[in-house]
PQR file of N, CA, C, O and H, with PARSE charges and radii, in Angstrom:
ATOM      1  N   UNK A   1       2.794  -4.369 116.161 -0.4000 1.5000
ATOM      2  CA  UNK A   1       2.250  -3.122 115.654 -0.0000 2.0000
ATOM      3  C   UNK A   1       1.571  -2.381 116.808  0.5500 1.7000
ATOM      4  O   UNK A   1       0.824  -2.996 117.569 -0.5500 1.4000
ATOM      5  N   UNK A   2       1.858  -0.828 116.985 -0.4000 1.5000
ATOM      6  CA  UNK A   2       1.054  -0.232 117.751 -0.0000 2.0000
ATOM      7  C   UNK A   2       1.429   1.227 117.113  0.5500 1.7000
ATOM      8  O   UNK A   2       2.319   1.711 116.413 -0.5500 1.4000
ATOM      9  H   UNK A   2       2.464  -0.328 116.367  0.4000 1.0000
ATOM     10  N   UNK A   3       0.070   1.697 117.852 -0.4000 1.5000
ATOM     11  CA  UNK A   3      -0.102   3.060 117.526 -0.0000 2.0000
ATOM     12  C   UNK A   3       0.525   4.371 117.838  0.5500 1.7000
ATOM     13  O   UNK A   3       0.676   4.648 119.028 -0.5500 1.4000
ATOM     14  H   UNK A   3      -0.653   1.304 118.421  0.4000 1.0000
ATOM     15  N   UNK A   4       0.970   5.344 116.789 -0.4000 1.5000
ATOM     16  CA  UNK A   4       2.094   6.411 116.931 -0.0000 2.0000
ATOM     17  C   UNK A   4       1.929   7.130 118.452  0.5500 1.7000
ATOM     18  O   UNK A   4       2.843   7.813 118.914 -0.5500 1.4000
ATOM     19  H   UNK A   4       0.847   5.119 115.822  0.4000 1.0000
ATOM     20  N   UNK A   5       0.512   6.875 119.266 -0.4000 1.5000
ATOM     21  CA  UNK A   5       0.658   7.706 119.885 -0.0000 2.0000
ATOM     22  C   UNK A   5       1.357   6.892 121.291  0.5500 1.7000
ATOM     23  O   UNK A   5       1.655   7.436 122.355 -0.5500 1.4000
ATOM     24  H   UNK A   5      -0.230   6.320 118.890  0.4000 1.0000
ATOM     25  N   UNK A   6       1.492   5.609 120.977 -0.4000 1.5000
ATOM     26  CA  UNK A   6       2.254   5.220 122.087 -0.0000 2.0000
ATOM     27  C   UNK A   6       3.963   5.053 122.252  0.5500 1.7000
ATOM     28  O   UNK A   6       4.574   4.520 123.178 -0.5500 1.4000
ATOM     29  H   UNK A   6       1.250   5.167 120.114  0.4000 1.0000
ATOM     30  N   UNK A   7       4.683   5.925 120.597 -0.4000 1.5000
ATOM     31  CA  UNK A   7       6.236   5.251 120.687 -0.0000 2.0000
ATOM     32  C   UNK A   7       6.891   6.308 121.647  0.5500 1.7000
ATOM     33  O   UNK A   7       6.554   7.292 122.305 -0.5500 1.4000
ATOM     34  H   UNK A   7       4.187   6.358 119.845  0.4000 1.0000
ATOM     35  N   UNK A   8       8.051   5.539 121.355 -0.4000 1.5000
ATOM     36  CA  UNK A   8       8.955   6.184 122.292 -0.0000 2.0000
ATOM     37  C   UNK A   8       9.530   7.540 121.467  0.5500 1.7000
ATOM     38  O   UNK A   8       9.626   7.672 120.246 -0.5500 1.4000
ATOM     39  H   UNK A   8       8.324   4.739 120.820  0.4000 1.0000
ATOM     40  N   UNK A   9       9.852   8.425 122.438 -0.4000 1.5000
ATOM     41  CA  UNK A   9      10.323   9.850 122.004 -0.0000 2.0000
ATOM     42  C   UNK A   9      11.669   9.770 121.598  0.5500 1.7000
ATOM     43  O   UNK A   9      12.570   9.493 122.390 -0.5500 1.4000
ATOM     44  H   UNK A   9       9.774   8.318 123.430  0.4000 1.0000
ATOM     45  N   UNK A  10      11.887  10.045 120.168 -0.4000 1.5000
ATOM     46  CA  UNK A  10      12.931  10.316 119.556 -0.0000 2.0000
ATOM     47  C   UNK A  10      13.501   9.057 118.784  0.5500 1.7000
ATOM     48  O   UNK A  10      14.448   9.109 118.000 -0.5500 1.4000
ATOM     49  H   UNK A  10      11.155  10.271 119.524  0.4000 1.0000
ATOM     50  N   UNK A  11      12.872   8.048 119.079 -0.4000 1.5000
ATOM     51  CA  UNK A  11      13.262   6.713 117.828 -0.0000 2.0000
ATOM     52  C   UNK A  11      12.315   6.847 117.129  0.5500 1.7000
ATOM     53  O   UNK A  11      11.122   6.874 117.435 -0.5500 1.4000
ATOM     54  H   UNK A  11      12.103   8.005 119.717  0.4000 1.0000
ATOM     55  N   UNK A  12      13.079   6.990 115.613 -0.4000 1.5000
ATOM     56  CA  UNK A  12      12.560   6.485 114.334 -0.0000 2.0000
ATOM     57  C   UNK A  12      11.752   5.363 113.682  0.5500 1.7000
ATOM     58  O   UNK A  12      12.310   4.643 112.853 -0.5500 1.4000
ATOM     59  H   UNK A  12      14.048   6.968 115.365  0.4000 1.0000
ATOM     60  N   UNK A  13      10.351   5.153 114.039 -0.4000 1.5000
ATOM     61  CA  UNK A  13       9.548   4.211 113.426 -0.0000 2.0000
ATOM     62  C   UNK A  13       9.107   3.804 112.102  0.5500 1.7000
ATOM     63  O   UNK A  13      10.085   4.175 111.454 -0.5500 1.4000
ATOM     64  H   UNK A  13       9.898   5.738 114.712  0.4000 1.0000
ATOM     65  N   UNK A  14       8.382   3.343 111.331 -0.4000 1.5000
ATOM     66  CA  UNK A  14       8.137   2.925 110.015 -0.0000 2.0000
ATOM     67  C   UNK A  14       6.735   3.128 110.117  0.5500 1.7000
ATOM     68  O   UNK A  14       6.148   2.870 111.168 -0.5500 1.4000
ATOM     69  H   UNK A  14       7.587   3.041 111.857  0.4000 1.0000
ATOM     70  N   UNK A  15       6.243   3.496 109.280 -0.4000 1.5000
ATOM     71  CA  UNK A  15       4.447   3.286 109.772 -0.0000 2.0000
ATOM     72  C   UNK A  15       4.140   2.205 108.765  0.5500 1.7000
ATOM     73  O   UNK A  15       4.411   2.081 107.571 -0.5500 1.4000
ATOM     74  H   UNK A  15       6.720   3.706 108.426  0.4000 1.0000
ATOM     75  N   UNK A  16       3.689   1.693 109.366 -0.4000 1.5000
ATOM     76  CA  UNK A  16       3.011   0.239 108.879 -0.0000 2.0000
ATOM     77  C   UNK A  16       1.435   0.031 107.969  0.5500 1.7000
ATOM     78  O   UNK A  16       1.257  -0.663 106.968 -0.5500 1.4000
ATOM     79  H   UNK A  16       3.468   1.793 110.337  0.4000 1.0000
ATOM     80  N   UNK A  17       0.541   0.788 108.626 -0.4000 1.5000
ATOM     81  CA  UNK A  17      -0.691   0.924 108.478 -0.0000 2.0000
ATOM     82  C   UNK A  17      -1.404   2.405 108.847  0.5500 1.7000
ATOM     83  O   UNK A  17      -0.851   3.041 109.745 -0.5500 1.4000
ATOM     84  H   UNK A  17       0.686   1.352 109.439  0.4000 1.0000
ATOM     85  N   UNK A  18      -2.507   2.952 108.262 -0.4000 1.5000
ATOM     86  CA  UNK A  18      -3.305   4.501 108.462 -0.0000 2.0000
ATOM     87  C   UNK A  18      -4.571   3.814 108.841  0.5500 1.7000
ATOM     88  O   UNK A  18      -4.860   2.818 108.179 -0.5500 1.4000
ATOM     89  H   UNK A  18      -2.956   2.436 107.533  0.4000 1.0000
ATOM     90  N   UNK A  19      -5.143   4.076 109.524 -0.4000 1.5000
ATOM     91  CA  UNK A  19      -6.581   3.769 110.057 -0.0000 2.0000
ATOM     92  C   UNK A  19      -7.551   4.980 109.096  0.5500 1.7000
ATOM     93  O   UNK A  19      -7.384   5.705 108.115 -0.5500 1.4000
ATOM     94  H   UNK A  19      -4.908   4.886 110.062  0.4000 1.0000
ATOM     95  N   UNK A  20      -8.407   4.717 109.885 -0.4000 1.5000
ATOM     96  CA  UNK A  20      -9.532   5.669 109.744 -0.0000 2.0000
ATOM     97  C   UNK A  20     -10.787   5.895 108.293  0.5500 1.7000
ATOM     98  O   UNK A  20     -11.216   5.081 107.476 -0.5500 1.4000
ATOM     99  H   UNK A  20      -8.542   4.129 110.682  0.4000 1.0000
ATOM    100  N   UNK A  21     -10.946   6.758 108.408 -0.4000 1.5000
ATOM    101  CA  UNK A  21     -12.083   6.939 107.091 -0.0000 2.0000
ATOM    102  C   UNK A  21     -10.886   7.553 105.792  0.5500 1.7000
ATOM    103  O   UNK A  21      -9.690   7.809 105.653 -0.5500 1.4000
ATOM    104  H   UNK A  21     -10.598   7.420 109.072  0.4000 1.0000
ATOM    105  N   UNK A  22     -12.091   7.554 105.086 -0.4000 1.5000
ATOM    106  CA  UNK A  22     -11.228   8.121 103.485 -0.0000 2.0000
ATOM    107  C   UNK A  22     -10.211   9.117 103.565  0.5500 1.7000
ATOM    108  O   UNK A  22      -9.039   9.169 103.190 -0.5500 1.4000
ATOM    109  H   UNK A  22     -13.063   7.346 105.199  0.4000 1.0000
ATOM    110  N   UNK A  23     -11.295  10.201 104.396 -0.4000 1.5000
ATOM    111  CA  UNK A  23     -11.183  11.585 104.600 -0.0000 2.0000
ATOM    112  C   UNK A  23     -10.061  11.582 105.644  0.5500 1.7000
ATOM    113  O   UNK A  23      -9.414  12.620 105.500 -0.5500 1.4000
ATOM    114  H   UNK A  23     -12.247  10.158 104.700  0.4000 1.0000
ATOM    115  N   UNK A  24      -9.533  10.767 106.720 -0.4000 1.5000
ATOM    116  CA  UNK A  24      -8.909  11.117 107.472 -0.0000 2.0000
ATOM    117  C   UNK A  24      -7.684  10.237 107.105  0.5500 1.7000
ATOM    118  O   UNK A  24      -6.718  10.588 107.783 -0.5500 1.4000
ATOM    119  H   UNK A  24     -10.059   9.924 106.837  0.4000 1.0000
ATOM    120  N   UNK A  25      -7.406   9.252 106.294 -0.4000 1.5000
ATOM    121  CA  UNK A  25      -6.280   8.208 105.921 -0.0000 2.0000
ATOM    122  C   UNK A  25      -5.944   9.631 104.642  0.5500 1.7000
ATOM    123  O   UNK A  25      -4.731   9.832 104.708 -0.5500 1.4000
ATOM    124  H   UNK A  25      -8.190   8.967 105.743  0.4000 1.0000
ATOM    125  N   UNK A  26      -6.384  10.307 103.907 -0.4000 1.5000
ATOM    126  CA  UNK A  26      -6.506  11.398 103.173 -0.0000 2.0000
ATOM    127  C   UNK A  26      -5.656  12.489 103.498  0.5500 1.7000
ATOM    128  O   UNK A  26      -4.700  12.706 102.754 -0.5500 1.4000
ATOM    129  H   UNK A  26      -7.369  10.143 103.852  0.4000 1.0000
ATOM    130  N   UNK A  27      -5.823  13.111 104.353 -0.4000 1.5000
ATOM    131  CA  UNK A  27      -5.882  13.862 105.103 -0.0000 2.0000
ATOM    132  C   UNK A  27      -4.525  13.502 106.340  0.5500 1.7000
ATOM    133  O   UNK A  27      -4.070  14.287 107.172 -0.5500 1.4000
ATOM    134  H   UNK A  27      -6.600  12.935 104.957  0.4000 1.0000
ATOM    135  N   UNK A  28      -4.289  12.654 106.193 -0.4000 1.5000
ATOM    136  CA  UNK A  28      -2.426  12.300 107.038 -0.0000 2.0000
ATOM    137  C   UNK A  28      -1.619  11.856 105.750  0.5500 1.7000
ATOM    138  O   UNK A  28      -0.392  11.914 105.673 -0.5500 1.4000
ATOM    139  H   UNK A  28      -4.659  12.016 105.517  0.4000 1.0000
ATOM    140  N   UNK A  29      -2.567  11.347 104.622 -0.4000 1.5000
ATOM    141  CA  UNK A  29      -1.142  11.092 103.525 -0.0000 2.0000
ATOM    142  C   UNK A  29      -0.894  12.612 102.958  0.5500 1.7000
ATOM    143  O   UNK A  29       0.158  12.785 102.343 -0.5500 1.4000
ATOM    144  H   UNK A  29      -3.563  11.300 104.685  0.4000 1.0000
ATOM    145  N   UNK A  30      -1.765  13.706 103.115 -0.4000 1.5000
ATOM    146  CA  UNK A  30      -1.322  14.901 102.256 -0.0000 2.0000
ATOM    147  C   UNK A  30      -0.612  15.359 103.577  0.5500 1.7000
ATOM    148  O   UNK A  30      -0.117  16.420 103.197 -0.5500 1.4000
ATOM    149  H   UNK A  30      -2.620  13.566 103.615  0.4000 1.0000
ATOM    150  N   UNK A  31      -0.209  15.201 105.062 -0.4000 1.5000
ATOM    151  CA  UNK A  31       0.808  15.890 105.559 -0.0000 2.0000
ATOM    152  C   UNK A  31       2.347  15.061 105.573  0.5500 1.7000
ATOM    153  O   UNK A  31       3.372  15.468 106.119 -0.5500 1.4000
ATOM    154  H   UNK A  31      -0.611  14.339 105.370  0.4000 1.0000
ATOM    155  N   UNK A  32       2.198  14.007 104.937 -0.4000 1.5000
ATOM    156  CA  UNK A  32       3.186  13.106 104.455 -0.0000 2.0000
ATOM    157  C   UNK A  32       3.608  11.861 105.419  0.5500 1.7000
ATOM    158  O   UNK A  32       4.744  11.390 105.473 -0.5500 1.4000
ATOM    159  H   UNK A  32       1.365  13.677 104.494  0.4000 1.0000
ATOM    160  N   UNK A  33       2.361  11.369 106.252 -0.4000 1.5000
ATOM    161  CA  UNK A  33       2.158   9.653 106.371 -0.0000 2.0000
ATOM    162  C   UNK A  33       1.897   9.407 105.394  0.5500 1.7000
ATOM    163  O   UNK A  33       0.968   9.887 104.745 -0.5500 1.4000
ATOM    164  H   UNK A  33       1.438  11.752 106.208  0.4000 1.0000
ATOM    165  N   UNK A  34       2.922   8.323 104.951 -0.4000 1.5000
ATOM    166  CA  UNK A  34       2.267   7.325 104.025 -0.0000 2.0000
ATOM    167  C   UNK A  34       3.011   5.877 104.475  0.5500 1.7000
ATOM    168  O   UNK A  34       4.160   5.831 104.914 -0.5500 1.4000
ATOM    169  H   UNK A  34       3.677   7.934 105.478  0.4000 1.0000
ATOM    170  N   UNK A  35       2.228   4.828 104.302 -0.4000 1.5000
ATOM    171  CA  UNK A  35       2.780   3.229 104.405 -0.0000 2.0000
ATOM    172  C   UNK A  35       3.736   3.051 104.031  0.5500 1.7000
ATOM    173  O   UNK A  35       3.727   2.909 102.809 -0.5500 1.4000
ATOM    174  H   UNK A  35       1.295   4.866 103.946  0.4000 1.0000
ATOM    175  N   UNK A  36       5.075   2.939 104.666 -0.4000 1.5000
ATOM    176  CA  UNK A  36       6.541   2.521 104.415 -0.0000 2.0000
ATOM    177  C   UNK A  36       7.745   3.781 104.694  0.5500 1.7000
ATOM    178  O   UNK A  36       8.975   3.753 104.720 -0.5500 1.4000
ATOM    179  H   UNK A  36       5.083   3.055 105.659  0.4000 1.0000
ATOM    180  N   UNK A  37       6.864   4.728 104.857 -0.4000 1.5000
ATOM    181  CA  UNK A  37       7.197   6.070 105.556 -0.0000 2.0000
ATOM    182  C   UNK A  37       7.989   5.914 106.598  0.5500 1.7000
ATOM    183  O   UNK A  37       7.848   4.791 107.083 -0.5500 1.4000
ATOM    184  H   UNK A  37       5.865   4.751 104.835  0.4000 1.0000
ATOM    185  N   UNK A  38       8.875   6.665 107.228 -0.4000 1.5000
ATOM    186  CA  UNK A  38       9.695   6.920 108.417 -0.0000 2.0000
ATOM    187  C   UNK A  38       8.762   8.091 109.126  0.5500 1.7000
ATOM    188  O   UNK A  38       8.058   8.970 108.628 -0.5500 1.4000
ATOM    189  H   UNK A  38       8.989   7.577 106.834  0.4000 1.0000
ATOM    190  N   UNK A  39       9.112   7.663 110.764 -0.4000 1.5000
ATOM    191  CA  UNK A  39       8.197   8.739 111.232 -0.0000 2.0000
ATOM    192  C   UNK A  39       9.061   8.886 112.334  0.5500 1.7000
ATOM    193  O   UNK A  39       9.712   7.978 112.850 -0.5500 1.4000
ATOM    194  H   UNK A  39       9.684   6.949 111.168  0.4000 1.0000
ATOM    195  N   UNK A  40       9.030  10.590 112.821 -0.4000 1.5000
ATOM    196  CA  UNK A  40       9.617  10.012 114.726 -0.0000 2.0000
ATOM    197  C   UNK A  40       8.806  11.262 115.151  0.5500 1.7000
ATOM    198  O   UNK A  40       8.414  12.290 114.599 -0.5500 1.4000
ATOM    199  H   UNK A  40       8.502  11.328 112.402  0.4000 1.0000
ATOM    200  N   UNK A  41       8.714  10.577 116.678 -0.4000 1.5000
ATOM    201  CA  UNK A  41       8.052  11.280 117.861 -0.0000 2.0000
ATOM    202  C   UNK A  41       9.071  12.530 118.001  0.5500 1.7000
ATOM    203  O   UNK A  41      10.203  12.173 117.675 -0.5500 1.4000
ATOM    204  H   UNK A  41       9.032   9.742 117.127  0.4000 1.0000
ATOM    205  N   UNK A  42       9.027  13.464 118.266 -0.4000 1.5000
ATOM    206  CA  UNK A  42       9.676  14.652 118.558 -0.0000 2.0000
ATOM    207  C   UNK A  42       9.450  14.922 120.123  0.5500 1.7000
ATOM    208  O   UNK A  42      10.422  15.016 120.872 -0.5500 1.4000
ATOM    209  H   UNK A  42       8.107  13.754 118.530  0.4000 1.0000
ATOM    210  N   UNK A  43       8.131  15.044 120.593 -0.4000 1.5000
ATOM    211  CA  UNK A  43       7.373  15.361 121.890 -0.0000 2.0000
ATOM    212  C   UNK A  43       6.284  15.205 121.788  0.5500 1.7000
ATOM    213  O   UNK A  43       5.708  15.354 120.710 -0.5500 1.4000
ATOM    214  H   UNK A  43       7.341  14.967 119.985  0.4000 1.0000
ATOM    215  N   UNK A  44       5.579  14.796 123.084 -0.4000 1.5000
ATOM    216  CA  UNK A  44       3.933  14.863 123.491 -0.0000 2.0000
ATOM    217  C   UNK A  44       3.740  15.468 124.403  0.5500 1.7000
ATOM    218  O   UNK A  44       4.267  15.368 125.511 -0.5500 1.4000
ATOM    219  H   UNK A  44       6.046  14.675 123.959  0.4000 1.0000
ATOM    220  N   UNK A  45       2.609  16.486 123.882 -0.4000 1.5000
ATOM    221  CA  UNK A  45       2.404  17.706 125.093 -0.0000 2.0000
ATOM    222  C   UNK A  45       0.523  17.282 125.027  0.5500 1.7000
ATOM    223  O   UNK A  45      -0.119  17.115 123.990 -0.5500 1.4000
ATOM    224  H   UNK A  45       2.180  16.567 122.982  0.4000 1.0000
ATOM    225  N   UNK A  46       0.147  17.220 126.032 -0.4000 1.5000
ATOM    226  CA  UNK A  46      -1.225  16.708 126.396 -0.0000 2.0000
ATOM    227  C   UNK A  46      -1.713  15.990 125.708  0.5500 1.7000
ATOM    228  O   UNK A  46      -2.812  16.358 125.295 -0.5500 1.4000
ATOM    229  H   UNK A  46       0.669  17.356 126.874  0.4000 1.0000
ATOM    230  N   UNK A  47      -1.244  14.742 125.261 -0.4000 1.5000
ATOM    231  CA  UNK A  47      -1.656  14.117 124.717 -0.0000 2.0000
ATOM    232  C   UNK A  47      -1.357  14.183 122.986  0.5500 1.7000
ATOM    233  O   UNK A  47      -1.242  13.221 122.226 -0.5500 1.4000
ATOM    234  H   UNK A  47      -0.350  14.444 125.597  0.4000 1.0000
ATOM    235  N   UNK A  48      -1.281  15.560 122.674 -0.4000 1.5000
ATOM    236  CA  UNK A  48      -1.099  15.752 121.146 -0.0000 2.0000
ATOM    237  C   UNK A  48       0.695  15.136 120.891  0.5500 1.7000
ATOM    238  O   UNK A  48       1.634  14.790 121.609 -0.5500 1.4000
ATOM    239  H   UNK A  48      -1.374  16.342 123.291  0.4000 1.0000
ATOM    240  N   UNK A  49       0.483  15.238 119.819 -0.4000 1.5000
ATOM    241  CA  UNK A  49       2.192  14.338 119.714 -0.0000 2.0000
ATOM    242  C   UNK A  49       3.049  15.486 118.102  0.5500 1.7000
ATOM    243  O   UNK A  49       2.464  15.531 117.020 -0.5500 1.4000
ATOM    244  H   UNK A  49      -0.279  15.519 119.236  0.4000 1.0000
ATOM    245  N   UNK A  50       3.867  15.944 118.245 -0.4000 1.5000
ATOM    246  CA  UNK A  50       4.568  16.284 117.183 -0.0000 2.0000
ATOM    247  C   UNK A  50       5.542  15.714 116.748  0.5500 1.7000
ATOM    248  O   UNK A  50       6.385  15.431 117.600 -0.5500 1.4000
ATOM    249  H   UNK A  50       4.343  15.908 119.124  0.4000 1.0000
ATOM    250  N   UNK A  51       5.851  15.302 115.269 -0.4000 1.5000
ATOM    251  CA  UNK A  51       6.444  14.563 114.998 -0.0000 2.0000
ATOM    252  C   UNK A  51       7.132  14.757 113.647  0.5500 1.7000
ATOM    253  O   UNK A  51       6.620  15.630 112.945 -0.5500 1.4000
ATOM    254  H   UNK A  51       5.166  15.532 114.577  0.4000 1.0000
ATOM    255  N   UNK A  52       8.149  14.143 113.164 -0.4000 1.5000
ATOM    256  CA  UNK A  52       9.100  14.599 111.874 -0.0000 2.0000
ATOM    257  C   UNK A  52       8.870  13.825 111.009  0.5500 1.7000
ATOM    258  O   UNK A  52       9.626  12.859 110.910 -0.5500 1.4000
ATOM    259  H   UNK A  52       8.564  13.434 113.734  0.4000 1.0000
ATOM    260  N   UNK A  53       7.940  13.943 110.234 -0.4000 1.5000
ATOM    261  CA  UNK A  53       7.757  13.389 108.587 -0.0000 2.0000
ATOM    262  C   UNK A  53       7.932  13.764 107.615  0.5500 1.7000
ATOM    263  O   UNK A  53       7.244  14.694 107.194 -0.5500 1.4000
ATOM    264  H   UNK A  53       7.325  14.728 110.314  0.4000 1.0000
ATOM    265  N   UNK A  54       9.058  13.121 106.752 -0.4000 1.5000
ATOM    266  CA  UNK A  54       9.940  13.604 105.470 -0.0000 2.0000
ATOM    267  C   UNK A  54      10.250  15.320 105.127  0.5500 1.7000
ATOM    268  O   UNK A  54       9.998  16.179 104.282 -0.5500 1.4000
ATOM    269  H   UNK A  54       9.616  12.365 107.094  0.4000 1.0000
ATOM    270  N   UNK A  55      11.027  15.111 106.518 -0.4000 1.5000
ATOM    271  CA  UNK A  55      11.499  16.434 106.953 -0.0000 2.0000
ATOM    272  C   UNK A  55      10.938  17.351 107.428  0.5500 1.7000
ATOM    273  O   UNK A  55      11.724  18.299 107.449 -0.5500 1.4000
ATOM    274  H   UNK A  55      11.231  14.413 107.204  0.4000 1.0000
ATOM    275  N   UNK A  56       9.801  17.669 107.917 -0.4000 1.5000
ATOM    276  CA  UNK A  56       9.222  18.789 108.318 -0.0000 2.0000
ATOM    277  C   UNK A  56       8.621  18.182 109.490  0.5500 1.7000
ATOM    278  O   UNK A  56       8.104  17.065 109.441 -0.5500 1.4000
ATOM    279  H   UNK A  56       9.163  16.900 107.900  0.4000 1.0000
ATOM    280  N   UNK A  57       8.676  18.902 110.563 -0.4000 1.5000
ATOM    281  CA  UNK A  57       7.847  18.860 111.698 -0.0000 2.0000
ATOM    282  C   UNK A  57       6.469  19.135 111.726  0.5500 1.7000
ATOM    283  O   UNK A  57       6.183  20.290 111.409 -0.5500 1.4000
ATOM    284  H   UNK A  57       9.096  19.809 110.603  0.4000 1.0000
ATOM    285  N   UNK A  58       5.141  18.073 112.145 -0.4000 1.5000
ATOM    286  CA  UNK A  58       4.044  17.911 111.866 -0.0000 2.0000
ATOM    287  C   UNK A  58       3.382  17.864 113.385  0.5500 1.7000
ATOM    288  O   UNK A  58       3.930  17.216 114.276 -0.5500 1.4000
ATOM    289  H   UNK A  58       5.373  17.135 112.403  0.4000 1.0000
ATOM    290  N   UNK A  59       2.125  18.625 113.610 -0.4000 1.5000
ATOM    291  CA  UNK A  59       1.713  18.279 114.983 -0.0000 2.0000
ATOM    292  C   UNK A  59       0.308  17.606 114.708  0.5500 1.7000
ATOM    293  O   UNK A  59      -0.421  17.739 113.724 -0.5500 1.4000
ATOM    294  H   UNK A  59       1.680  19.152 112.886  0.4000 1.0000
ATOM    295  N   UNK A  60       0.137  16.877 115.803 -0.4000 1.5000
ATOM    296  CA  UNK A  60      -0.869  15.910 115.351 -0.0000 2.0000
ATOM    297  C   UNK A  60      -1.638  16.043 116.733  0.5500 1.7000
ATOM    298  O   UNK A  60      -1.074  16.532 117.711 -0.5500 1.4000
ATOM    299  H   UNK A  60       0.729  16.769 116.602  0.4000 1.0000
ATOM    300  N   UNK A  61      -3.130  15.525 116.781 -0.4000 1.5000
ATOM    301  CA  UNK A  61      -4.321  14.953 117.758 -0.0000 2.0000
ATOM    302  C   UNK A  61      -3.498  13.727 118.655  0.5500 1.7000
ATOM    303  O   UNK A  61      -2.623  13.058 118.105 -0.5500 1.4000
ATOM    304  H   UNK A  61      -3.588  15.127 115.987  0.4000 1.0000
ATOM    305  N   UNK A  62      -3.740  13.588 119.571 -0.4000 1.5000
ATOM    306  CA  UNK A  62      -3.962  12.050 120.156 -0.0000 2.0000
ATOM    307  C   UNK A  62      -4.641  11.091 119.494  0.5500 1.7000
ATOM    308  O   UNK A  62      -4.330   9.910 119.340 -0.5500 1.4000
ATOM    309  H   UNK A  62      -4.451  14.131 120.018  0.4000 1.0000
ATOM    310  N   UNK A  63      -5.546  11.652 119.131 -0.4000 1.5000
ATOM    311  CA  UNK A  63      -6.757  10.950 118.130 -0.0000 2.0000
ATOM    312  C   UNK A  63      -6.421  10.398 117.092  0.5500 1.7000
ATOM    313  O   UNK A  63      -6.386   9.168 117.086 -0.5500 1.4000
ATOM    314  H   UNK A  63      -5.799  12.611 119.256  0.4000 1.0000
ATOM    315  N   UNK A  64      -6.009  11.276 115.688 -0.4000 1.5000
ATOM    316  CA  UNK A  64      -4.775  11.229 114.904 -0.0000 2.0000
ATOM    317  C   UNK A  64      -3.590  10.122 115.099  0.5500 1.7000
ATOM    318  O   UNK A  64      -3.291   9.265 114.268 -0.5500 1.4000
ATOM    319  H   UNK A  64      -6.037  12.276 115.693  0.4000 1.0000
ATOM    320  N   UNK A  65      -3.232  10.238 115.844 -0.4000 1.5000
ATOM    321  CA  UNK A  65      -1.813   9.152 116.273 -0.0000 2.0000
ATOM    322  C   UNK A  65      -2.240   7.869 116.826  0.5500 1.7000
ATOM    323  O   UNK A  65      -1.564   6.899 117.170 -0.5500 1.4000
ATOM    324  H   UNK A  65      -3.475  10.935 116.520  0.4000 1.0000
ATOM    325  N   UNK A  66      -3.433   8.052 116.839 -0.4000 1.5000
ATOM    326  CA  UNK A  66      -3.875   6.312 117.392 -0.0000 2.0000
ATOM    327  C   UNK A  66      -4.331   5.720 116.444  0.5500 1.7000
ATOM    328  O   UNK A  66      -4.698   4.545 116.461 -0.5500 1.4000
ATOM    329  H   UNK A  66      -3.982   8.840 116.559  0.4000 1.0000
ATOM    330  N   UNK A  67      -4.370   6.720 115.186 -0.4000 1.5000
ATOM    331  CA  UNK A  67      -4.974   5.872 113.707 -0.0000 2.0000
ATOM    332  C   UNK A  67      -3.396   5.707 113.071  0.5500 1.7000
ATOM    333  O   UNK A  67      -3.679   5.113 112.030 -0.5500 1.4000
ATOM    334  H   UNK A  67      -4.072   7.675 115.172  0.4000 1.0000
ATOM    335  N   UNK A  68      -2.221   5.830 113.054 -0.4000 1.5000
ATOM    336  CA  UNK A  68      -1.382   5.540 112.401 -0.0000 2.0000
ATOM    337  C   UNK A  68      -0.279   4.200 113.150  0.5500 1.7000
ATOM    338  O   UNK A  68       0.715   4.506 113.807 -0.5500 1.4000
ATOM    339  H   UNK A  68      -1.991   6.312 113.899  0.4000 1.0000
ATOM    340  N   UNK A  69      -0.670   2.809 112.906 -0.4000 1.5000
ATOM    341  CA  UNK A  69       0.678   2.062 113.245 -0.0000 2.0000
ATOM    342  C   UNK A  69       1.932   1.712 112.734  0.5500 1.7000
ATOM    343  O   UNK A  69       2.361   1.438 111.613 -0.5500 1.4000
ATOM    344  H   UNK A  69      -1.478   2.560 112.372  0.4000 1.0000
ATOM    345  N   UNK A  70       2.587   1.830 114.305 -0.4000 1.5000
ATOM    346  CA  UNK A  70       3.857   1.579 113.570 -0.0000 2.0000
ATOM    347  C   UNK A  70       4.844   0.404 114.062  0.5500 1.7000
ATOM    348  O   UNK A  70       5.896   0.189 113.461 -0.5500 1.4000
ATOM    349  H   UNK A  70       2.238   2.053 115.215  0.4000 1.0000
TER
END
């Protein structure tokens, strides 16, 4: 297991686990992480990472992506 913000660009991961507080495990399942989910890296531009979850392209924190494993 490791964290979204370290995969590789353009393979399709599973997310495994959401870190964080209520508000922020909350707050990635309403942009559509959820546990058993498909996820992929698209690009990382300074650190932030954008990525394709159940179809729509999502941009995320560094911060953010170190609370989701996959």
């Amino acid at each position: 297991m490791m964290p979204l913000a370290l995969a590789n660009i353009g393979e399709e991961n599973t997310i495994k686990k959401i870190g964080g507080s209520p508000e922020v495990k909350k707050h990635l399942e309403n942009l559509g992480f959820v546990v058993g989910g498909s996820v992929t890296v698209i690009t990382a531009l300074g650190g932030n990472v954008i990525v394709n979850v159940k179809d729509a392209r999502v941009a995320i924190s560094e911060e953010m992506a170190r609370k989701i494993m996959i």
